[in-house]
C-alpha positions in Angstrom: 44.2 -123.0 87.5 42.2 -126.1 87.2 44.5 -129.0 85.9 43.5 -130.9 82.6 42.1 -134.5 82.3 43.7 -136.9 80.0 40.8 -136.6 77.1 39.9 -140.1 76.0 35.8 -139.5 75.4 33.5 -137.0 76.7 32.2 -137.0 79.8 29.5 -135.5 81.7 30.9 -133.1 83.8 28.9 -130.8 86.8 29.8 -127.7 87.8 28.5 -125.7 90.9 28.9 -121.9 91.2 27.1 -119.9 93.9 26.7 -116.2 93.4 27.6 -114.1 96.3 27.2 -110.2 97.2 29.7 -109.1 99.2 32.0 -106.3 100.3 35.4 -106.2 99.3 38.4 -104.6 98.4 38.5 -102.2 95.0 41.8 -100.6 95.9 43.8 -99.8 99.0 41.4 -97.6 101.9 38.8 -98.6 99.0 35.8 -101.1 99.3 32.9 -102.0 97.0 29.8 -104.4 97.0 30.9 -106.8 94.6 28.3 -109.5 92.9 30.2 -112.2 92.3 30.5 -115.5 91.0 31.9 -118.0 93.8 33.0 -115.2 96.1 35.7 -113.8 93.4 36.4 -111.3 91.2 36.9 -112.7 88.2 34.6 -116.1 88.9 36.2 -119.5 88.9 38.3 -120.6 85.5 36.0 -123.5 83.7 38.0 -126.3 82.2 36.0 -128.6 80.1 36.7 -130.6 76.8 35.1 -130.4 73.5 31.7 -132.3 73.0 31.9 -132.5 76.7 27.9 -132.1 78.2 28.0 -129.7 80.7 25.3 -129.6 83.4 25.6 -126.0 85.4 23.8 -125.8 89.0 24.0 -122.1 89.5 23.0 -121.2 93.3 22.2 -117.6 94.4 23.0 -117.1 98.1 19.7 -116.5 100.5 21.4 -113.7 102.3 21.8 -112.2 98.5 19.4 -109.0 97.0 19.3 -109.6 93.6 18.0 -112.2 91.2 21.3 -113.3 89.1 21.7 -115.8 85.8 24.9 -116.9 83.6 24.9 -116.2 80.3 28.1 -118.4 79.0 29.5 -117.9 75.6 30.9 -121.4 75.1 26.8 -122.3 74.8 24.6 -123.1 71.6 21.5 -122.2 73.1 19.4 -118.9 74.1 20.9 -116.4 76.3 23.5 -118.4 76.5 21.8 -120.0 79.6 20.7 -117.0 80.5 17.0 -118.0 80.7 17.4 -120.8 82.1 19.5 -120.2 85.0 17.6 -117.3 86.3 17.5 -117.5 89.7 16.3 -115.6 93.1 18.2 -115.7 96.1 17.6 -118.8 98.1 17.6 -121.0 95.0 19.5 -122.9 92.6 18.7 -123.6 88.6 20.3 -126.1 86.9 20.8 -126.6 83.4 22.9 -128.6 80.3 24.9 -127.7 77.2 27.0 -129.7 75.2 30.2 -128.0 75.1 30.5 -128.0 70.9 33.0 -125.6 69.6 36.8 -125.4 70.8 38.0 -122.3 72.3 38.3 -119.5 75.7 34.9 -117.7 76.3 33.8 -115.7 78.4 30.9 -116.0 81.0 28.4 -113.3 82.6 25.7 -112.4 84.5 23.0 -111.4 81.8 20.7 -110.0 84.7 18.5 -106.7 83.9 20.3 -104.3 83.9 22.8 -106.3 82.5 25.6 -103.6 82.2 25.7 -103.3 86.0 25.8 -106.8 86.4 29.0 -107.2 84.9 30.2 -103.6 86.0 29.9 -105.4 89.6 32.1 -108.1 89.3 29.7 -110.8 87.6 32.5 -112.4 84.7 34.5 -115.5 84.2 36.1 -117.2 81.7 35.5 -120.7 80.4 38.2 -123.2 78.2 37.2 -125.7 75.9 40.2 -127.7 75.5 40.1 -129.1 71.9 39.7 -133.0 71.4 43.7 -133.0 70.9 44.2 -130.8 73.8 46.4 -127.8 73.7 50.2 -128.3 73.6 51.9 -128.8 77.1 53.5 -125.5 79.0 55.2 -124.8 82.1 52.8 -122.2 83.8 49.2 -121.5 83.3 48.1 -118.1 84.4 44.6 -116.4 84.3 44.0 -112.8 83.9 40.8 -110.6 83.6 40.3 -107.1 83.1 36.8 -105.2 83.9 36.1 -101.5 85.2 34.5 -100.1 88.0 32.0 -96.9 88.1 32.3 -95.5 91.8 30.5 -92.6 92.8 34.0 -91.6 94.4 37.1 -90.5 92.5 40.0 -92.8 91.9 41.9 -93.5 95.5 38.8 -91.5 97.3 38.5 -93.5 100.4 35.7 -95.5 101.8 32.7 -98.1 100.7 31.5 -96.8 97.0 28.6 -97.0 95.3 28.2 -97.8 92.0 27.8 -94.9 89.0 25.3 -95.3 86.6 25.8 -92.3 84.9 29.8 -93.0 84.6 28.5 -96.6 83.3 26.6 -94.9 80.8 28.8 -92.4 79.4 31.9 -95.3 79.6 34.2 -93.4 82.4 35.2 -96.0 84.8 37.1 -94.9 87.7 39.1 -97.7 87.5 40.2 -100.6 85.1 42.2 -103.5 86.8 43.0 -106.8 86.6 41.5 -109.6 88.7 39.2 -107.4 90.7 40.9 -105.1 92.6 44.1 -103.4 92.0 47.3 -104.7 92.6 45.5 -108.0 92.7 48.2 -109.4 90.4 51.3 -107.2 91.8 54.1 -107.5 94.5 53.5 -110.3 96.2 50.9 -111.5 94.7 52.9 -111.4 91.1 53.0 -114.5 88.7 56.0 -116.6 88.9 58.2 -118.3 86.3 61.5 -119.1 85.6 63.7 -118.6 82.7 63.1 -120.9 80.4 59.9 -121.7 81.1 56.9 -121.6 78.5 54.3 -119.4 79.7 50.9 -119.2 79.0 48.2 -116.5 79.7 44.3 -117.4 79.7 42.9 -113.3 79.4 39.8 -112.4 79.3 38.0 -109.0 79.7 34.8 -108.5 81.7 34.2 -105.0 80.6 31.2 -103.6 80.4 32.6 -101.0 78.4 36.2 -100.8 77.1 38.5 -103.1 75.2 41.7 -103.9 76.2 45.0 -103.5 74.6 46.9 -106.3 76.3 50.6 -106.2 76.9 53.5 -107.7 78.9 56.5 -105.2 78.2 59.7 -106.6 77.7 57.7 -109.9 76.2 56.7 -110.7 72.5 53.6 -113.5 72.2 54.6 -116.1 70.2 51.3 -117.7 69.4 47.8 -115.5 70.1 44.6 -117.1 70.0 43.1 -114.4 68.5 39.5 -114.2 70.4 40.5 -116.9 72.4 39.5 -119.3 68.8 41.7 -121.3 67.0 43.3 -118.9 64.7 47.4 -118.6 65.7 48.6 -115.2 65.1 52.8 -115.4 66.0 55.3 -113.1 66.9 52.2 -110.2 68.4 53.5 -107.1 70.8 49.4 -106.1 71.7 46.4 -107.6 71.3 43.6 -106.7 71.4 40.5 -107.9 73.5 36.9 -107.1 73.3 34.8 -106.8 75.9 33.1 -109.8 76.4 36.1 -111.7 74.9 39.5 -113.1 75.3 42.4 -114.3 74.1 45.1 -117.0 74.7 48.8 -116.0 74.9 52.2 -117.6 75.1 55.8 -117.1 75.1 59.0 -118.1 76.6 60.3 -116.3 79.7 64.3 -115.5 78.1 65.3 -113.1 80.6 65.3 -112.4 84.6 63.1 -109.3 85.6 59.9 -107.7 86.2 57.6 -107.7 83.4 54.8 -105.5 83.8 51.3 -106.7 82.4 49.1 -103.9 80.9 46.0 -102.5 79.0 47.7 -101.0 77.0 45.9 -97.3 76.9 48.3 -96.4 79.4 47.2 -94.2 81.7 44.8 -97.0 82.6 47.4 -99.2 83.4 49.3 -96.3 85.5 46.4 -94.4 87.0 43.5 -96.2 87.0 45.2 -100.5 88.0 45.2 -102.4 84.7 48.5 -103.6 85.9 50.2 -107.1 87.0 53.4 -108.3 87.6 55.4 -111.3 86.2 58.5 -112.0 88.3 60.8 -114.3 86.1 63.6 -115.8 87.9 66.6 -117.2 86.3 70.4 -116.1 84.6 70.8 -113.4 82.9 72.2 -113.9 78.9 74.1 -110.9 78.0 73.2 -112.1 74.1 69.8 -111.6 74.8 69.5 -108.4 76.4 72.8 -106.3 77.8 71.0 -103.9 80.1 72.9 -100.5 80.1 76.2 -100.7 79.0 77.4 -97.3 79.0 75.6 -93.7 79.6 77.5 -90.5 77.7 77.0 -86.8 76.7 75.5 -86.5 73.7 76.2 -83.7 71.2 73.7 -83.8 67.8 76.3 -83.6 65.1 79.2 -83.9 67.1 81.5 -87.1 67.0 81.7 -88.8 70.1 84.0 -88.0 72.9 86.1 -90.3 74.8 85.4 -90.0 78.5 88.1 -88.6 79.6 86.7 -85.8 76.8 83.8 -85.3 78.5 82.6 -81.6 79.5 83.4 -80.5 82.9 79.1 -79.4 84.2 80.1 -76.0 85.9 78.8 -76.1 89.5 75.1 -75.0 89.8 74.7 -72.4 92.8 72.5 -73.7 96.0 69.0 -72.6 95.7 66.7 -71.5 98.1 64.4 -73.7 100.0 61.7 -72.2 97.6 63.3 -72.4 94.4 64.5 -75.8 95.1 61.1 -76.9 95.7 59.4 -75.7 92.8 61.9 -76.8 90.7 61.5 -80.0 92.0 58.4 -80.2 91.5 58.7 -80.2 87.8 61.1 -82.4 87.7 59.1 -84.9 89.8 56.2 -84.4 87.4 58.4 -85.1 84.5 60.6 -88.1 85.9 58.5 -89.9 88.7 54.7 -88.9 89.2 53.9 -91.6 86.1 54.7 -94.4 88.6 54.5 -92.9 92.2 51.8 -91.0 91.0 51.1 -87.2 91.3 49.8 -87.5 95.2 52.3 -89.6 96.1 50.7 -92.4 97.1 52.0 -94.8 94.5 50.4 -97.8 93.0 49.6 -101.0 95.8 51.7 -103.7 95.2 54.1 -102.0 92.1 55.0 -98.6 93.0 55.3 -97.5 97.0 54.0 -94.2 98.3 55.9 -91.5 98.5 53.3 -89.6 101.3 54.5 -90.5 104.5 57.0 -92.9 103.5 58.7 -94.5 106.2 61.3 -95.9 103.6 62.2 -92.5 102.2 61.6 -90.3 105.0 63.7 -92.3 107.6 67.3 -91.7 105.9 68.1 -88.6 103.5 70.7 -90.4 102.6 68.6 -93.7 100.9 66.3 -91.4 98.8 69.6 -89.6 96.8 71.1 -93.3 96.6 68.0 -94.8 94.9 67.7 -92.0 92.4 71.3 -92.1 91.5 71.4 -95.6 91.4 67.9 -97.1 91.0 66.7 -100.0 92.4 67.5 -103.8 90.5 64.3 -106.0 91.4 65.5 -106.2 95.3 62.9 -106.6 98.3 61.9 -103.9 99.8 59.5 -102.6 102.4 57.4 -99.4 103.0 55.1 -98.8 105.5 55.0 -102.5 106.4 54.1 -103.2 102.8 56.0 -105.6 100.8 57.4 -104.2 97.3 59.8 -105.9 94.4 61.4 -102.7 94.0 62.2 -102.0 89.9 63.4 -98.3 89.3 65.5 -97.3 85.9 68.9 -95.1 87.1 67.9 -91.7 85.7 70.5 -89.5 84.1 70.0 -86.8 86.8 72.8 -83.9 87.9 73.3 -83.4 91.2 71.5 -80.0 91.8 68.2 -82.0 89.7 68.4 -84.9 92.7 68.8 -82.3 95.5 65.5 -80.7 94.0 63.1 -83.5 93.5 64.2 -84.7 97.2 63.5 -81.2 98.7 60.0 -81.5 97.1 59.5 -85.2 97.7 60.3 -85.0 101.3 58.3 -81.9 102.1 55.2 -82.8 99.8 51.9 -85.0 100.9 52.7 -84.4 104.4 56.6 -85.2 105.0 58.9 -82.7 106.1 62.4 -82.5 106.5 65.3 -80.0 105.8 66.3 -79.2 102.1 68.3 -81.4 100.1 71.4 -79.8 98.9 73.8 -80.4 96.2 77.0 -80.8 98.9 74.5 -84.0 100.2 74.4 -85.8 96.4 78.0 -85.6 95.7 78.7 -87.1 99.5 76.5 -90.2 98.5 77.9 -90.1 95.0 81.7 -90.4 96.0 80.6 -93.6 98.9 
């Protein structure tokens, strides 16, 4: 993030942004020709101050194909600069706005088509700070959602071409943050400590969708609904145009993971509208207890004390078969949300499960995590860094012995059944 300048007048500032075509990651095995502004995915964060003039040398690469422009909603003036920044490869337009109105905007390339433009990678966001300035924080992060239209499906390997008829009828392949997924996960997470007052410069790209934008386990304290200068406080979601944004903050009160999402969830789980923000710290026990206890429940039953608790009869050992497929309904139901149906997990939130070096190299480590989860701790799979966060499920014995025999014999592992005798020896450690 670009720092701010002590405002004391306006000044004239310049700003250079070449456009670039280039291949890069979409999503793990995944590539795509991105058009970019200044080589990334979303383009460089614009700081300026109100009544600022702003003179904008837009240079389009000689080794690009296409004629590009910026069309920047922070202008009074037509297109936006669209027209007057038109420019073929080779060259460079330049042009001047005076930076009137307060507030986050967005910026684009306004290119015929237009729609694949932006559906490329062609969005940014610009800030201008008010006269005042906004109020002082301890971390400045910027976030910004778009969608990609590959001729592939989701995950389907290799360099993929654009979609104009997915484009069309809005069914993007994927919808992620900062360009790529896992662009904002594992270790490339944002960072903050307890305590420290947070805020979020979003902004979404589109073409197509808008965004419902959400850090679980965080409330917004102020939202800058639109990215303008009304203050909505105490906000769960939000919600983002496309071709807006927003400005939110809060204050990190507790350790953790907090996962950053669109939302309409199965974009955030399937298709990569998801980032991280890793918030170190202590713990307060008054703010949030974690589990405290985990007991039978009866409906309409009083509650027993544990030493009242059922005795579960044994379950008898199933066959390799019947293990298997009723793991494989519990998998669905319990773990394929995160790890995904295929197994191949999220990059840089959620490992693989295919060929896991992590689960397939002890028996013994698999039943342990889903017995006990896994507490934010480092680990890695496949030579792949993860900041492993798993809830404990309330799973019997016989229901871990069955998702294992499936896990570890799906996607290409193999290995031996689990049994039931194997859980209770890791249970009793």
């Amino acid at each position: 993030m670009p720092a701010s300048r002590d405002f004391a007048a306006p000044e004239k500032v310049i700003v250079r942004i070449e456009v670039v075509e280039k291949e890069m990651k979409l999503a793990d095995g995944v590539n795509y020709t991105f058009w970019t502004f200044g080589g990334t995915v979303p383009g460089p964060f614009i700081k300026v101050h109100e009544s600022d003039e702003v003179e904008l040398h837009l240079s389009n690469n000689p080794n690009n194909k296409m004629p590009h422009n910026i069309d920047l909603h922070a202008v009074n003036g037509p297109g936006g600069g669209a027209e007057a920044s038109m420019t073929v490869p080779g060259h460079t337009s330049i042009f001047s706005f005076r930076a009137l109105n307060p507030g986050l905007y967005v910026y684009h390339c306004a290119t015929a088509p237009v729609g694949m433009h932006i559906a490329n990678g062609m969005y940014g966001l610009i800030l201008v700070e008010p006269k005042d300035g906004l109020p002082k924080v301890d971390r400045e992060f910027y976030i910004m959602q778009g969608e990609f239209y590959t001729k592939g499906r989701t995950g389907e390997p290799g360099l993929q071409p654009f979609d104009l008829d997915k484009a069309i009828k809005e069914e993007p392949e994927y919808v992620v943050f900062n360009g790529s997924v896992g662009a904002a996960t594992g270790n490339h997470a944002l960072q903050a400590k307890v305590g420290d007052r947070v805020r979020i410069y979003v902004g979404n790209g589109g073409p197509n969708l808008v965004s419902s934008f959400h850090v679980i386990g965080q409330i917004f304290d102020k939202v800058y609904r639109e990215g303008g200068s009304q203050v909505h406080q105490n906000v769960g979601t939000t919600l983002i145009p496309s071709g807006g944004a927003a400005i939110v903050e809060f204050t990190c009160k507790e350790p953790g993971i907090f996962n950053i999402v669109d939302h309409s969830i199965f974009r955030a789980f399937n298709k990569g509208a998801l980032a991280q923000l890793v918030v170190t710290g202590t713990a307060d026990m008054n703010i949030y207890s974690g589990k405290i206890k985990d007991q039978p429940y009866q409906p309409g039953k009083e509650e027993l004390a544990e030493d009242e608790y059922p005795v579960v009869p044994e379950s008898p050992e199933l066959s390799f078969a019947d293990s298997y497929k009723n793991g494989q309904a519990l998998f669905q139901l319990n773990c394929s949300s995160c790890h995904q149906p295929t197994g191949q997990g999220m990059p840089g939130a959620f490992p693989p499960l295919a060929k896991s070096d992590f689960l397939m190299g002890r028996q013994d480590m698999g039943i342990g995590v889903l017995l006990h989860g896994i507490n934010n701790e480092s680990i890695t799979v496949n030579g792949k860094h993860f900041q492993g966060v798993m809830p404990q499920l309330s799973l019997t014995d016989d229901q871990i012995a069955n998702i294992l025999t499936y896990v570890r014999n799906s996607w290409g592992n193999k290995s031996a059944q689990v049994k039931v005798k194997d859980v209770k020896k890791v249970r009793t450690q």
